[in-house]
Biopython code that builds the backbone (N, CA, C, O; Angstrom):
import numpy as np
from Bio.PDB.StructureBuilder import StructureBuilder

atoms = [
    (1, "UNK", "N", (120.735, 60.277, 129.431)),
    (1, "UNK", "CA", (119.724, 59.391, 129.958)),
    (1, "UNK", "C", (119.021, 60.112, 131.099)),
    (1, "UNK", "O", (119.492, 60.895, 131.924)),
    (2, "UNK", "N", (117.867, 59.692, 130.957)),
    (2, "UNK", "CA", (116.975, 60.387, 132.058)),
    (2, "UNK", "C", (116.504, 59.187, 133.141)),
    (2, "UNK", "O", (115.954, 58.121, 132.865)),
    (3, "UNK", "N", (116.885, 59.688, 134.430)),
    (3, "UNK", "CA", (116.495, 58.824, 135.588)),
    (3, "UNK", "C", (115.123, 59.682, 136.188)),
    (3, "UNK", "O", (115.091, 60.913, 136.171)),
    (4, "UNK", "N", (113.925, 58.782, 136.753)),
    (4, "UNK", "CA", (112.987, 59.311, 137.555)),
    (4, "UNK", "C", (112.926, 58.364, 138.689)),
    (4, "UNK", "O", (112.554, 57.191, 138.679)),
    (5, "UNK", "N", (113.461, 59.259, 139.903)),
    (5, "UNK", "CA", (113.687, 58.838, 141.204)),
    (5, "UNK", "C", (112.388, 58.650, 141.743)),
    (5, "UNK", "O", (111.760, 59.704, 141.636)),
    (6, "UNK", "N", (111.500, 57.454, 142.454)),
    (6, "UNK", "CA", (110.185, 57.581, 142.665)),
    (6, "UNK", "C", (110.000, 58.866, 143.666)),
    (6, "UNK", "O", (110.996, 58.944, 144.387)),
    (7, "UNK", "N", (109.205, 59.728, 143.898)),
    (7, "UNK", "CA", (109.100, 60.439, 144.645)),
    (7, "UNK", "C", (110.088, 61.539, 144.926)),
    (7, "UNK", "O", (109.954, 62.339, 145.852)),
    (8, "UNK", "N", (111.148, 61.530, 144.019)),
    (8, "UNK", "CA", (112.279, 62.728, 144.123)),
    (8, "UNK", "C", (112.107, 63.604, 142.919)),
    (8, "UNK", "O", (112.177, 64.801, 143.199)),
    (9, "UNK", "N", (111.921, 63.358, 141.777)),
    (9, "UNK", "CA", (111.696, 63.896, 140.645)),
    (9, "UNK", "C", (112.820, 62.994, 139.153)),
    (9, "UNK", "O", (112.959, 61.817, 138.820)),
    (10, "UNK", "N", (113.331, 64.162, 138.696)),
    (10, "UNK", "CA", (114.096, 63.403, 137.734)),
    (10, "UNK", "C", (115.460, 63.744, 137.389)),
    (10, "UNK", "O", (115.624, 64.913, 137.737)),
    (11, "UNK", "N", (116.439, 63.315, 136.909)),
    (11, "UNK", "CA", (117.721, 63.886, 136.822)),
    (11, "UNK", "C", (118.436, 63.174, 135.460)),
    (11, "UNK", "O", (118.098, 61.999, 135.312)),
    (12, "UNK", "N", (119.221, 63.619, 134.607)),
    (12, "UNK", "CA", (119.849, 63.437, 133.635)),
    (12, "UNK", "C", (121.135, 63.489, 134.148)),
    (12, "UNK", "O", (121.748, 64.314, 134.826)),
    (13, "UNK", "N", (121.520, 61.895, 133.431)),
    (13, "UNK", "CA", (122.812, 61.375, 133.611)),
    (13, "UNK", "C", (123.465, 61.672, 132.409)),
    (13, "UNK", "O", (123.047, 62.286, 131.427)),
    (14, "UNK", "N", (124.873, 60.992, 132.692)),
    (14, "UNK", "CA", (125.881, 60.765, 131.455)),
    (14, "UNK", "C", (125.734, 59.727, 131.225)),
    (14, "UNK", "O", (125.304, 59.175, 132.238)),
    (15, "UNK", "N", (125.910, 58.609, 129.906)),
    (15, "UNK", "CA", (126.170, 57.696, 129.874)),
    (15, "UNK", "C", (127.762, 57.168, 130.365)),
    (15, "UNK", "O", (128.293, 56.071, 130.534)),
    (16, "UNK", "N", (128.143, 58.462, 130.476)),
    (16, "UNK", "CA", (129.855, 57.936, 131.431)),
    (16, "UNK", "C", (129.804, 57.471, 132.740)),
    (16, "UNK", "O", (130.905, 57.164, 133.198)),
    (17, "UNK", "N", (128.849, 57.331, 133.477)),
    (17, "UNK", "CA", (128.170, 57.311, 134.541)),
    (17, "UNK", "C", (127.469, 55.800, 134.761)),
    (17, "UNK", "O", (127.158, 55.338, 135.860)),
    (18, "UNK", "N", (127.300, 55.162, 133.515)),
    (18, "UNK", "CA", (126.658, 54.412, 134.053)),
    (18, "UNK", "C", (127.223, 53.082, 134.169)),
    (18, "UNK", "O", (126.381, 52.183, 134.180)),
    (19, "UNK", "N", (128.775, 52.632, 134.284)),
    (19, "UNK", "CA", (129.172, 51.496, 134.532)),
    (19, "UNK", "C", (129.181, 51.748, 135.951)),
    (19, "UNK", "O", (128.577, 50.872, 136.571)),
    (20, "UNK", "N", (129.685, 52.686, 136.685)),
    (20, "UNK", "CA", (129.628, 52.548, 138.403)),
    (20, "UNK", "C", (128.200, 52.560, 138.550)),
    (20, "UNK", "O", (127.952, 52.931, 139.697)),
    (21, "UNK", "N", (127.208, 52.334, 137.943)),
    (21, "UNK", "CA", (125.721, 52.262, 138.462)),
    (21, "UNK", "C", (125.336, 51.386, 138.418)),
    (21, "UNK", "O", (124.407, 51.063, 139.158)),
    (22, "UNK", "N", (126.102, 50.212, 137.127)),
    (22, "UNK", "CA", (125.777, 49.257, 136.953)),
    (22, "UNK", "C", (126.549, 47.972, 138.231)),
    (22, "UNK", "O", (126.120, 46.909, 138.682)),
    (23, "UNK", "N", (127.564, 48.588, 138.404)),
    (23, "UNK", "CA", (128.501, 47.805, 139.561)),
    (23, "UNK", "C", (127.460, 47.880, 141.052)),
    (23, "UNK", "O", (127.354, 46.983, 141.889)),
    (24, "UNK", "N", (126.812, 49.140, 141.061)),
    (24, "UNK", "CA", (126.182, 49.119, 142.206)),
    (24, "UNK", "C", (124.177, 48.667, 141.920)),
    (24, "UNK", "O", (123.361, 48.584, 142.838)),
    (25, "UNK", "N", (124.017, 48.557, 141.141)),
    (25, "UNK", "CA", (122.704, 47.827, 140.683)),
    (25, "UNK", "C", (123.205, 45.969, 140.694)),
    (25, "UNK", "O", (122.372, 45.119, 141.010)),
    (26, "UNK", "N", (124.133, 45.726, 140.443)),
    (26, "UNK", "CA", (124.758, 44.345, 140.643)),
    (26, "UNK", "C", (124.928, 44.141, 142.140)),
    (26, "UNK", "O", (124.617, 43.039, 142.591)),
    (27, "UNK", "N", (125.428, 45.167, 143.035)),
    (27, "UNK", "CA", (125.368, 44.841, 144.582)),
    (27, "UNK", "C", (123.874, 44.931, 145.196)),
    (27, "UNK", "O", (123.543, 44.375, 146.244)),
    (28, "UNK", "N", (123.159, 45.591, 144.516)),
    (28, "UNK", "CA", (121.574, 45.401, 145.146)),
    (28, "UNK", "C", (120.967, 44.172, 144.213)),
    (28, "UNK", "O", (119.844, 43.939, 144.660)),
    (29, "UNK", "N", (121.159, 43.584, 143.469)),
    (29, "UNK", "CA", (120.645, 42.660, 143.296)),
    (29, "UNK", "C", (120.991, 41.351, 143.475)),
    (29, "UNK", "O", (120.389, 40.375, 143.026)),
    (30, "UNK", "N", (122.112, 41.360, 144.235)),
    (30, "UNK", "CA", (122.972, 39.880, 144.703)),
    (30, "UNK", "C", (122.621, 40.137, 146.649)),
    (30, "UNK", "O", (122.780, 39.219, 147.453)),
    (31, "UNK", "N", (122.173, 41.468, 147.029)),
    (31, "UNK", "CA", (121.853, 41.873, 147.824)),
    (31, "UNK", "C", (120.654, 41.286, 148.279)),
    (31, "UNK", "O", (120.506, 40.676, 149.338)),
    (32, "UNK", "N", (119.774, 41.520, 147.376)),
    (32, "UNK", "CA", (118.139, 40.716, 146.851)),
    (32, "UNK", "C", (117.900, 39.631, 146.643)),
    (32, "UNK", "O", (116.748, 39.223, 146.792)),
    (33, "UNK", "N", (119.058, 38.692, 146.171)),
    (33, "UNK", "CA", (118.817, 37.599, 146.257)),
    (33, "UNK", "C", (119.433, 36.822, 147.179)),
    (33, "UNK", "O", (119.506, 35.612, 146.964)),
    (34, "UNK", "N", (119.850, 37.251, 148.081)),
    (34, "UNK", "CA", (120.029, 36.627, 149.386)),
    (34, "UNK", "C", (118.924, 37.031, 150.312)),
    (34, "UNK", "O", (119.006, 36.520, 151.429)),
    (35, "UNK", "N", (117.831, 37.892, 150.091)),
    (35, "UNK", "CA", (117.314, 38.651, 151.065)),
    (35, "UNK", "C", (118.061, 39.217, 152.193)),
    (35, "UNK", "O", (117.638, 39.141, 153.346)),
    (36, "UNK", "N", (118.623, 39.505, 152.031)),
    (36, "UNK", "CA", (119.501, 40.406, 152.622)),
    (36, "UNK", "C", (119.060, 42.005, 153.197)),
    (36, "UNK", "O", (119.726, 42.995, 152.897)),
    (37, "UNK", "N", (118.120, 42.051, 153.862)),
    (37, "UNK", "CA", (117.442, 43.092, 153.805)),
    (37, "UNK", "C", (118.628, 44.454, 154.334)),
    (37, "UNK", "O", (118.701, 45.630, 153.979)),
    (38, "UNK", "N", (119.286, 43.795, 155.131)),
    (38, "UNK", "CA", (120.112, 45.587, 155.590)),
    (38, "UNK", "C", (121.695, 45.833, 154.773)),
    (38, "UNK", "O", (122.472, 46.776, 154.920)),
    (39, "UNK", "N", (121.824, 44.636, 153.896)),
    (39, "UNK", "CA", (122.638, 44.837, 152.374)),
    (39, "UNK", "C", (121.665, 45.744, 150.850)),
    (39, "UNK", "O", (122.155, 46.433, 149.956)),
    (40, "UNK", "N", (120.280, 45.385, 151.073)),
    (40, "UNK", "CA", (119.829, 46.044, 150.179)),
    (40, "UNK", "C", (119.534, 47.430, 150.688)),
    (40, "UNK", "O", (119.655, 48.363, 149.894)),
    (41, "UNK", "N", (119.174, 47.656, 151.883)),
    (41, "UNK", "CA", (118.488, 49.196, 152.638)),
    (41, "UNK", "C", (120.053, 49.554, 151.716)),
    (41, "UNK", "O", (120.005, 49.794, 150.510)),
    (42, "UNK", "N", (121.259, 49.543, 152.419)),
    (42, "UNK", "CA", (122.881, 50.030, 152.572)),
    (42, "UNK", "C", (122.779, 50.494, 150.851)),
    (42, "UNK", "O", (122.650, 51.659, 150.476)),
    (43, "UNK", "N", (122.869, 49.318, 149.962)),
    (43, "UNK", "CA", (123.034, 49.672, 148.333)),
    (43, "UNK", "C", (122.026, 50.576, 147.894)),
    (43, "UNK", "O", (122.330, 51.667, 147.411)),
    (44, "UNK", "N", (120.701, 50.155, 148.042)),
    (44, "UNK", "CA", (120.159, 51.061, 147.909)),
    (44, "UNK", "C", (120.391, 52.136, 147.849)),
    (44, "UNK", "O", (120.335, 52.674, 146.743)),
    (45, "UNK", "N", (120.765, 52.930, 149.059)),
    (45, "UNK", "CA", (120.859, 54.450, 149.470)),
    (45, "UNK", "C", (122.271, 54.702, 149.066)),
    (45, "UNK", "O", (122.680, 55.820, 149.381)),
    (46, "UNK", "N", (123.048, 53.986, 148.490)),
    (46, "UNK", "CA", (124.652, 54.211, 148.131)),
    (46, "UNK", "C", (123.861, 54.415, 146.790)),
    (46, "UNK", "O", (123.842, 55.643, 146.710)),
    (47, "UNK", "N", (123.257, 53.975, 145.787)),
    (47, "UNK", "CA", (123.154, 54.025, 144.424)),
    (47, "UNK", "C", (122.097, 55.282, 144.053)),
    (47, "UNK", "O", (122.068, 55.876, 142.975)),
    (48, "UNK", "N", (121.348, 55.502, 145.064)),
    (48, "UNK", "CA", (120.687, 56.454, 144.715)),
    (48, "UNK", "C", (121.419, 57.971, 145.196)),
    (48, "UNK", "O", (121.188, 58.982, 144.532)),
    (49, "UNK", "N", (122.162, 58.005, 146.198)),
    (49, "UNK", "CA", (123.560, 58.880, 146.208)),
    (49, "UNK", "C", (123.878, 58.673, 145.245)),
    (49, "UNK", "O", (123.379, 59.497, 144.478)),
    (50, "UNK", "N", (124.472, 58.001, 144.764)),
    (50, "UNK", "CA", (125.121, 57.912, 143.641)),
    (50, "UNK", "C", (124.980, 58.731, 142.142)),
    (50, "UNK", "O", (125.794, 59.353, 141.459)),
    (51, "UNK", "N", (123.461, 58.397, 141.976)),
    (51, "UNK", "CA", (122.769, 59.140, 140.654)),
    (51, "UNK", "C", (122.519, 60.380, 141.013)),
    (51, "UNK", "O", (122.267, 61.175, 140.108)),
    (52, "UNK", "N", (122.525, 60.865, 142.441)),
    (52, "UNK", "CA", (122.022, 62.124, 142.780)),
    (52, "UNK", "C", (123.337, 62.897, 143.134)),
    (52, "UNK", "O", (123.257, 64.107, 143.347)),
    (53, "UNK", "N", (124.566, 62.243, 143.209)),
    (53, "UNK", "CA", (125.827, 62.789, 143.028)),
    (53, "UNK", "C", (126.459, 63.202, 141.636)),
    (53, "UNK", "O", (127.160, 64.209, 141.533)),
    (54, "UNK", "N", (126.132, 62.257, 140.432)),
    (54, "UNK", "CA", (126.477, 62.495, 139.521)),
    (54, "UNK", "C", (125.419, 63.130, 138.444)),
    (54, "UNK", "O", (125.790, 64.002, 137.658)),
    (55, "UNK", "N", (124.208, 62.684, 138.458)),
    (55, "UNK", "CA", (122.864, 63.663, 138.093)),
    (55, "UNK", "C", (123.028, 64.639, 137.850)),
    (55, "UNK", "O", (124.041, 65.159, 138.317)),
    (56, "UNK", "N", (122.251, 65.338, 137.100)),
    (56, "UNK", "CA", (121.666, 66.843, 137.087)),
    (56, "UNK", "C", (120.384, 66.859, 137.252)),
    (56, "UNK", "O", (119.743, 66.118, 136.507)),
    (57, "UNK", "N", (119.807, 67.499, 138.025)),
    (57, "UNK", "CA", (118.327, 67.924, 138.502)),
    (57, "UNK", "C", (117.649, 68.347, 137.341)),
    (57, "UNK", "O", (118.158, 69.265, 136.697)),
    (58, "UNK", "N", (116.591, 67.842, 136.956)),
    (58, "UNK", "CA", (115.723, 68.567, 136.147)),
    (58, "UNK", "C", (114.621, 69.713, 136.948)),
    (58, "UNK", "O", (114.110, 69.425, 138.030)),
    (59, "UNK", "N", (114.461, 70.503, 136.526)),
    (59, "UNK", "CA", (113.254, 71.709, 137.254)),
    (59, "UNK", "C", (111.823, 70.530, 137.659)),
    (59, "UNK", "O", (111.203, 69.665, 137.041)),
    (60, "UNK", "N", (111.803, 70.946, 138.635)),
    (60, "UNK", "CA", (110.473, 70.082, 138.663)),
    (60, "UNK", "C", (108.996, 70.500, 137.888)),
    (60, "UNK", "O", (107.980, 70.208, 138.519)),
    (61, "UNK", "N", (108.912, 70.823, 137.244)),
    (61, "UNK", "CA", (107.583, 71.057, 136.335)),
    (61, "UNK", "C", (108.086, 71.168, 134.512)),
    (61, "UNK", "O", (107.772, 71.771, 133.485)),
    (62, "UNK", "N", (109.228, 69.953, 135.097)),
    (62, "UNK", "CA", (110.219, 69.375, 133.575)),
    (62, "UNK", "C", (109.350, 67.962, 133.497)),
    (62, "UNK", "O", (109.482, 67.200, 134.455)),
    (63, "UNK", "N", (108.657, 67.651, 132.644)),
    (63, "UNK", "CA", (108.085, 66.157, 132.409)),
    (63, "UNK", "C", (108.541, 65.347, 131.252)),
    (63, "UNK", "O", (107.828, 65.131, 130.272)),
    (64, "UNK", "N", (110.069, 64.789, 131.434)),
    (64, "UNK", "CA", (110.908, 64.415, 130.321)),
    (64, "UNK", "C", (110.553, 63.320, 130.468)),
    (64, "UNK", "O", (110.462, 62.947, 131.637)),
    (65, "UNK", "N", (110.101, 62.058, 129.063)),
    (65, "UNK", "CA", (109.969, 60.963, 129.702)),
    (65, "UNK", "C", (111.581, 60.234, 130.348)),
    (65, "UNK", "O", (112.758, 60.594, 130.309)),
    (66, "UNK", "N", (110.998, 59.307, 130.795)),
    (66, "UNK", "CA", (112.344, 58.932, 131.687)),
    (66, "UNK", "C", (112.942, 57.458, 130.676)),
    (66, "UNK", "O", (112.403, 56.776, 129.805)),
    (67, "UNK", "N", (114.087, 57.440, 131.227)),
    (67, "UNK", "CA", (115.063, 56.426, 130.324)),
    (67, "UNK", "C", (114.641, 54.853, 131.463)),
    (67, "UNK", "O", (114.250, 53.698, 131.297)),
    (68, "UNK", "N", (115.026, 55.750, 132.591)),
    (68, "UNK", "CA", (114.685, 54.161, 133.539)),
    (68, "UNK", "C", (114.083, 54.948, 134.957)),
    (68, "UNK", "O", (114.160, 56.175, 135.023)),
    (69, "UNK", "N", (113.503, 54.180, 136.036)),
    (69, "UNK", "CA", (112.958, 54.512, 136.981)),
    (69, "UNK", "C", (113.598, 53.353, 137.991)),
    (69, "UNK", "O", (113.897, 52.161, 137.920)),
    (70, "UNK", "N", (113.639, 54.888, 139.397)),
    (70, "UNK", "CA", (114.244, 54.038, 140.259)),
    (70, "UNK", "C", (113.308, 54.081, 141.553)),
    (70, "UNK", "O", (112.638, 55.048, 141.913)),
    (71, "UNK", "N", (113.394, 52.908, 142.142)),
    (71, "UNK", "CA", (113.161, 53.039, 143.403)),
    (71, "UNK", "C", (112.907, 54.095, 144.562)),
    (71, "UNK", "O", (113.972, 54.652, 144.826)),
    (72, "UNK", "N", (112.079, 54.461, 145.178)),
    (72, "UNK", "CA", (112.223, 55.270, 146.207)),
    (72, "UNK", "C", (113.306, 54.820, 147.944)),
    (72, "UNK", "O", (113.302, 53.638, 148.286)),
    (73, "UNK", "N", (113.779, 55.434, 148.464)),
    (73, "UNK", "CA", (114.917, 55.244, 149.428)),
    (73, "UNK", "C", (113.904, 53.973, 150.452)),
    (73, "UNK", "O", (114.372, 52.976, 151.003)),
    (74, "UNK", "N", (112.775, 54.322, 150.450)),
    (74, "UNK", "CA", (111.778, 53.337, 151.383)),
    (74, "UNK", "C", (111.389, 52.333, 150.597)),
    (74, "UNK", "O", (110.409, 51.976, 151.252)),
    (75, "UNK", "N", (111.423, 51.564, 149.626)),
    (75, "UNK", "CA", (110.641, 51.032, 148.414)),
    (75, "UNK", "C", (111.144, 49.481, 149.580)),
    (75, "UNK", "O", (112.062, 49.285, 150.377)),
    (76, "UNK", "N", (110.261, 48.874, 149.216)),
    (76, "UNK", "CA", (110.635, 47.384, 150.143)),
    (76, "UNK", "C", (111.328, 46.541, 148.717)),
    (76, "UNK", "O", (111.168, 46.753, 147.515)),
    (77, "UNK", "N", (112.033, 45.657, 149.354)),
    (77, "UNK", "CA", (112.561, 43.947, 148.750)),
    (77, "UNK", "C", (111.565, 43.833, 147.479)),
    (77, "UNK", "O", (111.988, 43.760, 146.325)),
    (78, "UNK", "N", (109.858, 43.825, 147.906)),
    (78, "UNK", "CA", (109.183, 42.912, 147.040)),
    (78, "UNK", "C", (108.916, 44.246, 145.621)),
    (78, "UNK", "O", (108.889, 43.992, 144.416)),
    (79, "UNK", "N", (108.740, 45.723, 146.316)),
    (79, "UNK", "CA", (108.414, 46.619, 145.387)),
    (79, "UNK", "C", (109.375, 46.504, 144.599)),
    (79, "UNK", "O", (109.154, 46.453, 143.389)),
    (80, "UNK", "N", (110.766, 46.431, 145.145)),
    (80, "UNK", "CA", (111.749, 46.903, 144.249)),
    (80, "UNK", "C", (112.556, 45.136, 143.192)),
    (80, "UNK", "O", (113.497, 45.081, 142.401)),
    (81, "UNK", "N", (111.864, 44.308, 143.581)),
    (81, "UNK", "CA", (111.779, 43.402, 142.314)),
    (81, "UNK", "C", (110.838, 42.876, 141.434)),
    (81, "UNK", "O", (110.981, 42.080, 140.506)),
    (82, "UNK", "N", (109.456, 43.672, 142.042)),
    (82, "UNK", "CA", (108.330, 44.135, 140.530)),
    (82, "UNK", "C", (109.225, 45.049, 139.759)),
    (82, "UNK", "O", (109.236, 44.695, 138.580)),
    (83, "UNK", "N", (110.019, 46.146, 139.991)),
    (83, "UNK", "CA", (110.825, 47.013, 138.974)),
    (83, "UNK", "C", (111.767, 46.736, 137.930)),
    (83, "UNK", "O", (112.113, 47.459, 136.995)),
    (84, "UNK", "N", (112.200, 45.344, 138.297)),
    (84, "UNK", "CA", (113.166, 44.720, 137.587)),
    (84, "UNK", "C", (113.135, 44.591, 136.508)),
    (84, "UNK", "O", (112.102, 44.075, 136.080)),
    (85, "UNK", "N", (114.097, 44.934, 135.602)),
    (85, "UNK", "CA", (114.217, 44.095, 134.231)),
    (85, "UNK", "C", (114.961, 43.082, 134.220)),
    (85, "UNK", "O", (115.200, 42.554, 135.306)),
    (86, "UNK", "N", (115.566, 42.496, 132.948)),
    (86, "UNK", "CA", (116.130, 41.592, 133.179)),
    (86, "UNK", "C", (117.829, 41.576, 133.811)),
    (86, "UNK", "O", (118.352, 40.761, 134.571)),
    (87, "UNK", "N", (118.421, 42.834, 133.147)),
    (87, "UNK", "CA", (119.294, 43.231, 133.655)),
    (87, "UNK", "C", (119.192, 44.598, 134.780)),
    (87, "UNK", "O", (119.560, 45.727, 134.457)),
    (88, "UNK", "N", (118.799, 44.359, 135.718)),
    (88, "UNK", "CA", (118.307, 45.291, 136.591)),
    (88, "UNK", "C", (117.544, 46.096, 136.833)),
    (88, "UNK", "O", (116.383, 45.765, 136.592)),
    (89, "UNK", "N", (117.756, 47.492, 137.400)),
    (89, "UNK", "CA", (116.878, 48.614, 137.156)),
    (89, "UNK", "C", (117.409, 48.617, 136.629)),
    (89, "UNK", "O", (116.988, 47.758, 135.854)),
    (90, "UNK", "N", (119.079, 49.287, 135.889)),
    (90, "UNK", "CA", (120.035, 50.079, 135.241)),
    (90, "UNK", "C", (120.337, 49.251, 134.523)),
    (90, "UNK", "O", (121.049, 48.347, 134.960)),
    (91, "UNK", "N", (119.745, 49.238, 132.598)),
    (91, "UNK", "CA", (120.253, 48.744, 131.427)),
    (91, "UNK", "C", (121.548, 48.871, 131.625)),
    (91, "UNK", "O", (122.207, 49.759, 132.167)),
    (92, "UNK", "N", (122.005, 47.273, 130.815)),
    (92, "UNK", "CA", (123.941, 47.128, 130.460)),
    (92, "UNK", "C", (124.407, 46.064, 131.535)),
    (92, "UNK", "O", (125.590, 45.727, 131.598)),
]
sb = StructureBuilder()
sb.init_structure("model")
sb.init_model(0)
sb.init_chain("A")
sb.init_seg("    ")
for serial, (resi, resn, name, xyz) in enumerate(atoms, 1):
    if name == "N":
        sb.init_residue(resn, " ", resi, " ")
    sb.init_atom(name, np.array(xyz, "f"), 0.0, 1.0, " ", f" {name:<3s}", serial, name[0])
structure = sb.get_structure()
């Protein structure tokens, strides 16, 4: 699966990877619906560590389309629930 980080570029996951993404896409969005703004800043930047811990970097002048798109580390409350699907950013 291919992730495109807004403004970071892109990185290919495992699909072994993606139940702890999904555990932490579930804490930013219970995060979100409390407005909870310094629970979502916190998940946020834990989940995008996260993909950028377990990731592989694509070269940047790699234009793979992407599987899902995430948020940038600054993205506000309202940007980052225009992004939503129904089950999160992170299908499953």
């Amino acid at each position: 699966m291919i992730a495109r980080i807004m403004g970071e570029g892109q990185v290919q996951l495992s699909d072994s990877h993606l139940p702890r993404l999904n555990e932490l896409d579930d804490e930013l969005l219970a995060a979100m619906e409390k407005d909870d703004e310094p629970a979502f800043r916190l998940t946020l930047g834990v989940l995008l560590d996260a993909v950028h811990e377990v990731g592989e970097p694509l070269p940047d002048d790699s234009l793979e389309p992407s599987d899902l798109i995430l948020p940038s580390r600054d993205a506000s409350l309202d940007e980052v629930r225009r992004m939503l699907r129904d089950d999160g950013l992170i299908p499953g």
